[in-house]
C-alpha positions as CSV (number, residue, x, y, z in Angstrom):
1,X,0.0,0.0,0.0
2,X,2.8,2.4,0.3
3,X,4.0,2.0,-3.2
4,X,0.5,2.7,-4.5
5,X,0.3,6.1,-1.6
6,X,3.7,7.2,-3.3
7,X,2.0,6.6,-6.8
8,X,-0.9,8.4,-6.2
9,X,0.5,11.3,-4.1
10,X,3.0,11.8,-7.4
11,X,0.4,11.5,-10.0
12,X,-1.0,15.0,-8.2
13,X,1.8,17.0,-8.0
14,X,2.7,17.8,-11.4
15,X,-0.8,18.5,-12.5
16,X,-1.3,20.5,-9.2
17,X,1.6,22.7,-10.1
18,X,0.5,23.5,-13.6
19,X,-2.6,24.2,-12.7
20,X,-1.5,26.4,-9.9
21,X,1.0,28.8,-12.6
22,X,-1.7,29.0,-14.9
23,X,-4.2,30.0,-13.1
24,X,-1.9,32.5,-10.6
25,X,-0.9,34.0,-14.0
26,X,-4.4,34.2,-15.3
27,X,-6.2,36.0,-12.4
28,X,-2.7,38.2,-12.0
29,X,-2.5,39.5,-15.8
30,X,-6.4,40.3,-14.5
31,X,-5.2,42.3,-11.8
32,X,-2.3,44.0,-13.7
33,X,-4.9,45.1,-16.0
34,X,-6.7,46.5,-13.5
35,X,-4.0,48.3,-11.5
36,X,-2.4,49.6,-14.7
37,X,-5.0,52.0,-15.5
38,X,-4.7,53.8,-11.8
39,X,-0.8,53.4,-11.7
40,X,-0.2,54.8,-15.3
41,X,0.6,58.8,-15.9
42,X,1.8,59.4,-12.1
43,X,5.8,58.7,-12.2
44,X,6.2,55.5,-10.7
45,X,9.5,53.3,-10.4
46,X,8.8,49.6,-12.0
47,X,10.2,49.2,-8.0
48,X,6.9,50.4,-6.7
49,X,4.8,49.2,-9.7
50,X,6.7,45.0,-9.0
51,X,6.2,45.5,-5.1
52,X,2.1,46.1,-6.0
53,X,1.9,43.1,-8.0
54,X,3.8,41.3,-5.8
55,X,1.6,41.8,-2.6
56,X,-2.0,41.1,-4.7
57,X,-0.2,37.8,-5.5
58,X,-1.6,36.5,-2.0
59,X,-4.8,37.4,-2.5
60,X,-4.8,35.5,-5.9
61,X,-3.1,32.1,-4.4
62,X,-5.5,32.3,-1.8
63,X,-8.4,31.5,-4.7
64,X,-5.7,29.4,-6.8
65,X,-4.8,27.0,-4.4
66,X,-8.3,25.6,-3.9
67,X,-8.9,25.7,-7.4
68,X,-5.5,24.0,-8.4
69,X,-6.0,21.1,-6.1
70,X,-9.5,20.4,-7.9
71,X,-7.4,20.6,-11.1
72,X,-4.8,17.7,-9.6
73,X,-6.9,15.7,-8.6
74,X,-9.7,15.7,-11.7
75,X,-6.8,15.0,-14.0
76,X,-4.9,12.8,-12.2
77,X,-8.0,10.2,-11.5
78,X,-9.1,10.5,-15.3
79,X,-5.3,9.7,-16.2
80,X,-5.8,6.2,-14.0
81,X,-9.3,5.6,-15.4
82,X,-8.7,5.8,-18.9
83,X,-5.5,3.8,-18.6
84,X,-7.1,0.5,-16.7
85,X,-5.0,1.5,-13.7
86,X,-8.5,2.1,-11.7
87,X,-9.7,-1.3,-13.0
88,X,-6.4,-3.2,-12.5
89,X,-6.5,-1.5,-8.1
90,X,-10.4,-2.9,-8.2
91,X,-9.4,-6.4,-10.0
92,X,-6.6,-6.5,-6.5
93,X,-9.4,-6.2,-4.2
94,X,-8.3,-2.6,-3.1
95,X,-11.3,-0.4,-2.6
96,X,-11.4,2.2,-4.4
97,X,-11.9,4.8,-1.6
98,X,-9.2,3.8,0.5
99,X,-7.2,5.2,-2.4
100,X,-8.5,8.7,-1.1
101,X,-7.1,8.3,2.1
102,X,-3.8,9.6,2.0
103,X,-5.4,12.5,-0.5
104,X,-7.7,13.6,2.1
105,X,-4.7,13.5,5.0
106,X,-2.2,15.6,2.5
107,X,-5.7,18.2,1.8
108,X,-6.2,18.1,5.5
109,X,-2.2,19.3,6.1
110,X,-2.5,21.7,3.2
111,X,-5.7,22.9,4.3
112,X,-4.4,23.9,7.8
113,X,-1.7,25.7,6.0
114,X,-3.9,27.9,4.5
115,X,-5.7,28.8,7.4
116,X,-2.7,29.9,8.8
117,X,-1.6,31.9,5.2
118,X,-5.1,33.3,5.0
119,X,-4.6,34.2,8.6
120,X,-1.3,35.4,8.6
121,X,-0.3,36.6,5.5
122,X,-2.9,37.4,3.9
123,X,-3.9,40.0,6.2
124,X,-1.2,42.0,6.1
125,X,-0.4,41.8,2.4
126,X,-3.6,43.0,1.7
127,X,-2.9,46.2,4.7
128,X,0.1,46.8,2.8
129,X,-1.0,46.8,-0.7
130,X,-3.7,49.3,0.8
131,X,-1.1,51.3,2.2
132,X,0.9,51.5,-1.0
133,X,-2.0,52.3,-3.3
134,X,-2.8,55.0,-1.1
135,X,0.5,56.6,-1.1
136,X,0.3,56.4,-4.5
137,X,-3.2,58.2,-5.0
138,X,-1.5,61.0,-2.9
139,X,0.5,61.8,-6.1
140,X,-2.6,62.9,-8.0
141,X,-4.9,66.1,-6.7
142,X,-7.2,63.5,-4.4
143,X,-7.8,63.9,-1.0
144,X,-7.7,60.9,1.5
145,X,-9.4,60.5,5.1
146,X,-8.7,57.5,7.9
147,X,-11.3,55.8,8.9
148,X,-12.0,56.3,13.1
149,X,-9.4,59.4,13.4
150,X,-9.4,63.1,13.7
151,X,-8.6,64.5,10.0
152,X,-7.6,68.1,9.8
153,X,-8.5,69.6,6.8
154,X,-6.7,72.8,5.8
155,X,-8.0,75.4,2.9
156,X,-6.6,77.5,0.5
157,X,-2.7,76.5,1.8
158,X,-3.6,77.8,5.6
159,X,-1.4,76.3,8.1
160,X,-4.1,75.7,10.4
161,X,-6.9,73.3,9.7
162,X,-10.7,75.2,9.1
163,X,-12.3,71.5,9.3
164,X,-11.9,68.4,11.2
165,X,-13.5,65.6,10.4
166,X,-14.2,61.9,11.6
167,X,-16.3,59.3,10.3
168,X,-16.4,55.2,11.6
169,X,-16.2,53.9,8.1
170,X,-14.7,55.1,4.7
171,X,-15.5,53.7,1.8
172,X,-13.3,54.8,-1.0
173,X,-14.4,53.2,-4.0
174,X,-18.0,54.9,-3.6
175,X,-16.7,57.8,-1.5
176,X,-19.5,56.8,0.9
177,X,-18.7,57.7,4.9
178,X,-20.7,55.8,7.4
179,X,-21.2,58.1,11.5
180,X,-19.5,61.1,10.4
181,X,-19.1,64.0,12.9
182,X,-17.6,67.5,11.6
183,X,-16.4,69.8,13.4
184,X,-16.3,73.2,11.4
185,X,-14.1,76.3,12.2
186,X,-14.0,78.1,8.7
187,X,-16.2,81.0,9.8
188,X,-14.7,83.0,13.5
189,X,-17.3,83.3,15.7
190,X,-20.1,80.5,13.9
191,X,-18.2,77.4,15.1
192,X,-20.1,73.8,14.7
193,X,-20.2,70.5,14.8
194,X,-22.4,68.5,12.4
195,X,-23.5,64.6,13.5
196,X,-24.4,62.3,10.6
197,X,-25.2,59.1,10.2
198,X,-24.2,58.8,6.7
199,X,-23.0,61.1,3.9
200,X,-21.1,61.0,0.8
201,X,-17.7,63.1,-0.5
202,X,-17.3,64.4,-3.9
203,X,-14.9,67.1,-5.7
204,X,-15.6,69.8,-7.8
205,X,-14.0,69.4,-11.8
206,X,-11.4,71.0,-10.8
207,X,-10.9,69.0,-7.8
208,X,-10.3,72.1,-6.0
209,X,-13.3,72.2,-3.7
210,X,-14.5,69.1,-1.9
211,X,-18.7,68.5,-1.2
212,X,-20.0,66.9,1.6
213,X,-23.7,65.7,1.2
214,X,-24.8,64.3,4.5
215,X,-28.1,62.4,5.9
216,X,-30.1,62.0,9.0
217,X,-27.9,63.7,11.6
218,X,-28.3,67.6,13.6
219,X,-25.9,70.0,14.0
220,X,-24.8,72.2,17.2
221,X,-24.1,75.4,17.2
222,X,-23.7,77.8,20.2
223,X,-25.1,81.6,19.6
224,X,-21.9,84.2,20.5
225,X,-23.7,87.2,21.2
226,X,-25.4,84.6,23.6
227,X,-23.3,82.2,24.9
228,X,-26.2,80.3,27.5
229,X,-27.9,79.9,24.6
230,X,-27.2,76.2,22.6
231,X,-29.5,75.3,19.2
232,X,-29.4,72.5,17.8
233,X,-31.1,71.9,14.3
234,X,-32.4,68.4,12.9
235,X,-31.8,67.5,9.4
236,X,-32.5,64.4,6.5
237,X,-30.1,66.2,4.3
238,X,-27.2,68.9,4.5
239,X,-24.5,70.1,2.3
240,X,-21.0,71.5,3.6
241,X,-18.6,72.9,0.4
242,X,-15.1,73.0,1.7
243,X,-13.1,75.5,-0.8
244,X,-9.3,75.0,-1.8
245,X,-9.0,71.8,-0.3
246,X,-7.7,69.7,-3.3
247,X,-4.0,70.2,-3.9
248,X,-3.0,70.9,-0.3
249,X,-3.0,67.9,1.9
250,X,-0.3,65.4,2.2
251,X,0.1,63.0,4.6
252,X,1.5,59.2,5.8
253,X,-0.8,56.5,5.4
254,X,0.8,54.2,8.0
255,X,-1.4,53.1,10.2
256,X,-4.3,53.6,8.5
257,X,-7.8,51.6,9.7
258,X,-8.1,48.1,8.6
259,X,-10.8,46.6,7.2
260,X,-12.4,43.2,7.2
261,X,-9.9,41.9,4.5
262,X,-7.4,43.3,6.2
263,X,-7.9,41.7,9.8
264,X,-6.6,38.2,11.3
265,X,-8.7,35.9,12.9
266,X,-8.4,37.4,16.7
267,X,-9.1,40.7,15.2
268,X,-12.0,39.9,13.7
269,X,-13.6,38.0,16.5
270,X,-12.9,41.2,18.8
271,X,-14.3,43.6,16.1
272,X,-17.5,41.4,16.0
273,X,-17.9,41.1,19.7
274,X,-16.8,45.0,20.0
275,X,-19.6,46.2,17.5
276,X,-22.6,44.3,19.2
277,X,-21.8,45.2,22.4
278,X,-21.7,49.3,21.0
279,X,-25.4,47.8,19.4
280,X,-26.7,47.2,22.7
281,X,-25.6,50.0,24.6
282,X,-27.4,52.1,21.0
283,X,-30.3,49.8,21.4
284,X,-30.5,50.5,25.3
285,X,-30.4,54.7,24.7
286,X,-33.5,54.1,21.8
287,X,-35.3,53.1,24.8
288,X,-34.4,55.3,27.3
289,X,-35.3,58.5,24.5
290,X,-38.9,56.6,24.0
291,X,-39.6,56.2,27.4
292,X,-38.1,59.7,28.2
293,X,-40.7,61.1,25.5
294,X,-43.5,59.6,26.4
295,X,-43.3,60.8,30.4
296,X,-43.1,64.1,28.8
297,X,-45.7,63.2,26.7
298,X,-48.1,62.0,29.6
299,X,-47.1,64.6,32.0
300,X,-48.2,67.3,29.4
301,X,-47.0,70.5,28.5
302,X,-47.2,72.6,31.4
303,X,-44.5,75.0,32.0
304,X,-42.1,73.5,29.4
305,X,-44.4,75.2,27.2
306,X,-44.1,78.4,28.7
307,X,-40.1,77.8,29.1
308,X,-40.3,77.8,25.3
309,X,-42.4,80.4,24.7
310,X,-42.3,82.8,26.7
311,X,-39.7,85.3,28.1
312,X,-38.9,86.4,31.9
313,X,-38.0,85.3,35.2
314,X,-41.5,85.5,37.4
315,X,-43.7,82.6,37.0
316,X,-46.6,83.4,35.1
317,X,-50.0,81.4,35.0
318,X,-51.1,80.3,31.8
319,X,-54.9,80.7,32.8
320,X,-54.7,84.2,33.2
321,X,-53.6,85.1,29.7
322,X,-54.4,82.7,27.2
323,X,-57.4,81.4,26.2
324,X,-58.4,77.0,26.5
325,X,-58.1,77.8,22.6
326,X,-54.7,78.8,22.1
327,X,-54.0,76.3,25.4
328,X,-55.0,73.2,23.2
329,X,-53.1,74.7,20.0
330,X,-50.1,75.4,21.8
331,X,-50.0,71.7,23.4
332,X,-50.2,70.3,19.9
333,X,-47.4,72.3,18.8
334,X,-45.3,71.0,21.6
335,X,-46.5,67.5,21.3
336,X,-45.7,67.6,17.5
337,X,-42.2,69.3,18.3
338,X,-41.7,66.2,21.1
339,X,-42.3,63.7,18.5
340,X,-40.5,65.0,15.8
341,X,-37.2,65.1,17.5
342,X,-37.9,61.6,19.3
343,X,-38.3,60.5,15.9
344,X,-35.4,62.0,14.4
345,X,-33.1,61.1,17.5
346,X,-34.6,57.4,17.7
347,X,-33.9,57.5,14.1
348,X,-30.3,58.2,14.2
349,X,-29.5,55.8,16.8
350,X,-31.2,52.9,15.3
351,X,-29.7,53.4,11.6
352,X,-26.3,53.6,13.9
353,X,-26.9,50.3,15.8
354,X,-28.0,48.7,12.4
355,X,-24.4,49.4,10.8
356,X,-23.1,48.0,14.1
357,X,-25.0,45.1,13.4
358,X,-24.0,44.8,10.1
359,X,-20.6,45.3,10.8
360,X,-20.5,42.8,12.7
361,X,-21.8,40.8,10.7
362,X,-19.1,41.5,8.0
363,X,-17.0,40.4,10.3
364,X,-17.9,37.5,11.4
365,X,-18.4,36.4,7.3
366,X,-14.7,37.4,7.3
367,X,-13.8,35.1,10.1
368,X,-15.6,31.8,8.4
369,X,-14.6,32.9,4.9
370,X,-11.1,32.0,5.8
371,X,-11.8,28.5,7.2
372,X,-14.3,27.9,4.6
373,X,-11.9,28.6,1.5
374,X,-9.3,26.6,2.9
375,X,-10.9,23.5,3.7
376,X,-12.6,23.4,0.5
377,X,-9.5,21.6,-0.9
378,X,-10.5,18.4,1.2
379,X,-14.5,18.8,-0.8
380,X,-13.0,18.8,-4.0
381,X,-10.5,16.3,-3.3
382,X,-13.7,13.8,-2.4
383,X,-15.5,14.9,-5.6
384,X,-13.2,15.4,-7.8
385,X,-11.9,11.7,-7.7
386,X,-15.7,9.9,-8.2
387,X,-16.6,12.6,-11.1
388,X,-13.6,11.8,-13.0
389,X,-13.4,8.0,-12.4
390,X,-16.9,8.0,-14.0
391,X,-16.4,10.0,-17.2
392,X,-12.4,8.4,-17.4
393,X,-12.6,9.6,-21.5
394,X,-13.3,12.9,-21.0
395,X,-9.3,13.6,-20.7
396,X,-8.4,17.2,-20.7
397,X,-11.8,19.0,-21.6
398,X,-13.3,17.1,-18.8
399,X,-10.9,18.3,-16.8
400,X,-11.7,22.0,-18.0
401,X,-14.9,21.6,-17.9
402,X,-15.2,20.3,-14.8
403,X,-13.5,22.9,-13.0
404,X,-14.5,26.0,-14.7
405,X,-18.5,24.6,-13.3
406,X,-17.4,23.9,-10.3
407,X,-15.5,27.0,-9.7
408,X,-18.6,29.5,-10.8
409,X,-20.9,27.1,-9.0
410,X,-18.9,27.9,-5.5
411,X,-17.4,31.3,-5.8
412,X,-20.7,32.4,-6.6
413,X,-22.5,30.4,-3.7
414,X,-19.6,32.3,-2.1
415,X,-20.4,35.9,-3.1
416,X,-24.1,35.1,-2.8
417,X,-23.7,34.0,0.7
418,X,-21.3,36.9,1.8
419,X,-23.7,39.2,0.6
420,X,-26.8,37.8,2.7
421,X,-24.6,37.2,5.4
422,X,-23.2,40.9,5.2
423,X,-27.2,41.7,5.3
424,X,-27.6,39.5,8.2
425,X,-30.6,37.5,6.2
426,X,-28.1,34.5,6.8
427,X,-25.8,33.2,9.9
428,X,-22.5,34.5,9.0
429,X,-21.2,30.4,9.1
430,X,-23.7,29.1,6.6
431,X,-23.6,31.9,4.6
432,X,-19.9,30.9,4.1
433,X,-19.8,27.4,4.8
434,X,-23.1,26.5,1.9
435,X,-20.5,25.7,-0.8
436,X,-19.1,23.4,1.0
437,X,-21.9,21.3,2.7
438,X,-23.6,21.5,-0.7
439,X,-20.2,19.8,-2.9
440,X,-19.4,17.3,0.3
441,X,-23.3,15.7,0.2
442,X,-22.9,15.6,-4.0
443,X,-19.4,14.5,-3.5
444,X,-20.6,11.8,-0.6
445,X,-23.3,10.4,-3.5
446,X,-20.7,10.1,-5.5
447,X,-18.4,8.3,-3.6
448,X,-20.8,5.5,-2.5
449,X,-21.2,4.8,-6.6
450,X,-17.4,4.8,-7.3
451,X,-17.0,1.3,-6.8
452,X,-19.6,0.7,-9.7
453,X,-18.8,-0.3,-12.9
454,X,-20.4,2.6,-14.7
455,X,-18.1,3.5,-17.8
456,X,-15.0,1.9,-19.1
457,X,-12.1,2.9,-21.5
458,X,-14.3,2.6,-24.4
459,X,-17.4,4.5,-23.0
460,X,-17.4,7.2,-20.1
461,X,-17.1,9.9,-22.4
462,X,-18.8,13.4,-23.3
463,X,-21.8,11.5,-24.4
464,X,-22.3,9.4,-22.1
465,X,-21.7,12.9,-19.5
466,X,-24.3,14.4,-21.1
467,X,-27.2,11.1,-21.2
468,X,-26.0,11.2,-17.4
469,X,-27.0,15.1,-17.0
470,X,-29.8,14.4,-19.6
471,X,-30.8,11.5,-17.1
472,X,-30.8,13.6,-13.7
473,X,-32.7,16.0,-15.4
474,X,-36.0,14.1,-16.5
475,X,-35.8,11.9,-13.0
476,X,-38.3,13.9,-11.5
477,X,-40.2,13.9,-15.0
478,X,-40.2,10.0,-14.4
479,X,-41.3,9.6,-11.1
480,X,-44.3,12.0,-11.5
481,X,-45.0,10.0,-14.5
482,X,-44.9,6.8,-12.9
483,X,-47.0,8.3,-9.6
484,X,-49.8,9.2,-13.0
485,X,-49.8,5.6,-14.2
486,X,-50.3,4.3,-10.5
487,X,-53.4,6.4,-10.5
C-alpha cells in the first residue's frame, strides 16, 4: 500500500503545479490590467509598480490554491481511469476509496496551511497593498481620510486646519462615509459640529473644492452674542462645500484603519464582539429617549411650554392670559415638536446600531470565509476523484470543464452568501460554509457509486456525460410519470 500512496501522491503534484501557474498567471494578468490604468501617468518606479503586484499575488493564491487542487486531482484520477489503472486496483481487491485516504490526510495538512496563510499573510499583504496604493493616490490632486481618526482639513494653503473631520467607516471606492461627525471652524465666531449618520464626498472638476452631502444627523451650534444659549437643528439632508482643499493635503498613510480583509482571525472576533456590544448599549439609549418622550408626553406641556415660549424670570400662569383655545393649539405644537425630535433622534441611533449590526456581521463572514476557503480543498478532493473516475474519456476537456463549473458554482454560492450574510438575512457560518456542505453531500453520492462499474475505456465519455445530465434531469419527470400511471 505504500507504493500505491507514493504513486498516487506523485500522480497530483505535477498536475497540481501547472494548474496552480496558470491560473496564478491568469487572475494576476487580470489584476495587472486592472491596477495599470490607476498606476499609469503618475511617475512610478517599476520598483513600486513589482512591489504592487507582488503583494496582490496573496490574495490571488488564496483563490488558486483551492482551485489547483480540484485541477490535480480531476486530471490525475481521469489519467488512471482511462489507462485501466482504476480497473487493475479494483481487479486487487483494493477499494477504491481507500485510495482517497492519503489525498484527504495531504488536503487536511495543506488545508491547515492555508488557514494559517489566510490568517497570517494574507492580512497584512492586503494592509500593505492598501497602504501603497494609497500613497500612490497621494501623487494625483485626491484627497484621503482615515477611517476612526481626527482629519484636519486645511483650505486654500492655511497652516491651520478650518475643518476636522471623523467618520467610523470610509468607503473609497463609492466615496461613501458611514457616523460622520464634523467639526467646522471656517467661519470665527459661527463654530459647529455636524453629526451624521451617513453622507457622501465628492470634488468639484477641478478637484479644488470638496462636497459633503450628509443624511439623518443635527448639528450644534452655540449663539456668540449669547453664549447660555445652545441650538441645535435636525436634518435628512445637509451640504457642507469646503473650498481650496484639493492640492494641499499630504500625509502618511501608515497606520491607517483596517478593514475586514485586512484583519486576522483574533481581530476579527474582537471587532464582532466589539460592534454588538456598541449595538446594545445604541439599542438601550433608543429606549431610554422613547420612554423619556413619552413621560413628557403623559405629564403634558405645562410650564415647558411656557419655558419655550415665553420670556422672563417670574412665573406666570397660563390661565390668566391665554385662552383654553390657544391652550389646546399650543399643546399640539409642543407635542408635535416632542415627536419629531424623538423620531429624528430614535432614528439616528437605530440606523447607527444597524451598521453595528451589520458590521458585525461583516466580520464574522470574514472570520468563516477564511476557514471555509481553505478546507474546501478536502470537498474537491472527495469529488473530484468519483466525477472523474466516471467519465475516465473525458481527458483534458473534462478536466476543463469540470472545473471551470465547479469554480462559478462555488465562488458564486460564495459571493451570494457573503452578501446575505453581510445583510444579516443569513448566519454568517452558513452563509460561508453553503458551498461546501452542498459539494461534500454531491461528493458523498458520488463516492458511494465509485466502486460501480459505470463507464469503461471505451465508454465514459462526453456522451455518455451528457445522457447522465440528460438522465438527472428528467428523474423527477419519471417519477411523477410513474405516480400518473399508478393512479
Amino acid at each position: 500500500m505504500g507504493i500505491l500512496t507514493r504513486y498516487i501522491l506523485r500522480a497530483h503534484v505535477a498536475p497540481f503545479f501547472f494548474a496552480l501557474s496558470v491560473l496564478t498567471g491568469i487572475l494576476l494578468i487580470n489584476t495587472i490590467a486592472k491596477r495599470l490604468e490607476g498606476m499609469a501617468g503618475r511617475g512610478l518606479s517599476w520598483s513600486v509598480m513589482a512591489e504592487v503586484l507582488f503583494l496582490s499575488l496573496p490574495h490571488i493564491l488564496a483563490l488558486t490554491l483551492p482551485m489547483a487542487v480540484l485541477v490535480a486531482t480531476l486530471y490525475a484520477f481521469t489519467q488512471l481511469a482511462s489507462e485501466n489503472e482504476v480497473t487493475a486496483i479494483k481487479a486487487s481487491g483494493i477499494n477504491l476509496n481507500r485510495l482517497l485516504i492519503p489525498l484527504l490526510l495531504a488536503a487536511t495538512v495543506f488545508g491547515g496551511g492555508m488557514v494559517w496563510f489566510n490568517d497570517r499573510v494574507l492580512p497584512e499583504t492586503n494592509h500593505e497593498l492598501k497602504v501603497l496604493l494609497l500613497d500612490i493616490q497621494r501623487k494625483s490632486p485626491t484627497l484621503t481620510f482615515k477611517e476612526q481618526s481626527l482629519n484636519p482639513v486645511r483650505v486654500d494653503g492655511s497652516s491651520r486646519a478650518r475643518y476636522y473631520l471623523q467618520a467610523q467607516e470610509i468607503r473609497p471606492a463609492t466615496n461613501q462615509l458611514r457616523d460622520v461627525v464634523i467639526w467646522d471652524f471656517s467661519e470665527p465666531g459661527q463654530e459647529r459640529t455636524v453629526y451624521a449618520d451617513s453622507g457622501v464626498m465628492a470634488f468639484n472638476q477641478e478637484h479644488t473644492d470638496l462636497f459633503l452631502m450628509l443624511y439623518d444627523g443635527w448639528v450644534n451650534q452655540i449663539d456668540h452674542d449669547t453664549p447660555a444659549r445652545f441650538v441645535r437643528s435636525y436634518f435628512t439632508q445637509y451640504q457642507i462645500q469646503m473650498r481650496g482643499v484639493g492640492n494641499q493635503l499630504t500625509r502618511s498613510q501608515n497606520g491607517a484603519h483596517r478593514s475586514d480583509r485586512e484583519m486576522t482571525l483574533d481581530m476579527l472576533q474582537a471587532g464582532a464582539d466589539s460592534a454588538r456590544v456598541e449595538a446594545g448599549q445604541l439599542r438601550d439609549r433608543i429606549r431610554e429617549a422613547s420612554r423619556r418622550t413619552v413621560d413628557q408626553i403623559l405629564t403634558g406641556p405645562g410650564a415647558l411650554a411656557y419655558g419655550e415660549y415665553l420670556d422672563g424670570d417670574s412665573p406666570v400662569r397660563e390661565a390668566d392670559f391665554v385662552s383654553p383655545r390657544t391652550r389646546r393649539h399650543r399643546s399640539t405644537a409642543v407635542y408635535d415638536d416632542l415627536t419629531r425630535r424623538a423620531y429624528v433622534e430614535v432614528s439616528s441611533l437605530d440606523s447607527r446600531a444597524r451598521s453595528l449590526d451589520q458590521r458585525a456581521n461583516e466580520y464574522m463572514v470574514e472570520y468563516h470565509k477564511k476557514f471555509a476557503i481553505s478546507w474546501a480543498v478536502i470537498v474537491f478532493v472527495l469529488l473530484g476523484a468519483p466525477l472523474a473516475v466516471r467519465f475516465p474519456r473525458g481527458g483534458v476537456g473534462l478536466v476543463i470543464a469540470a472545473s471551470i463549473g465547479i469554480f462559478s458554482i462555488y465562488y458564486a454560492g460564495l459571493i451570494g452568501g457573503e452578501s446575505l450574510g453581510d445583510q444579516g438575512k443569513v448566519p454568517p457560518w452558513l452563509a460561508m460554509w453553503s458551498p461546501n456542505i452542498l459539494f461534500f453531500f454531491i461528493a458523498l453520492w458520488g463516492l458511494s457509486r465509485i466502486g460501480k462499474e459505470g463507464a469503461t475505456t471505451r465508454g465514459g465519455g462526453w456522451e455518455d456525460m451528457s445522457d447522465a445530465i440528460r438522465g438527472m434531469a428528467m428523474a423527477p419527470v419519471r417519477v411523477l410519470r410513474r405516480k400518473e400511471e399508478a393512479t
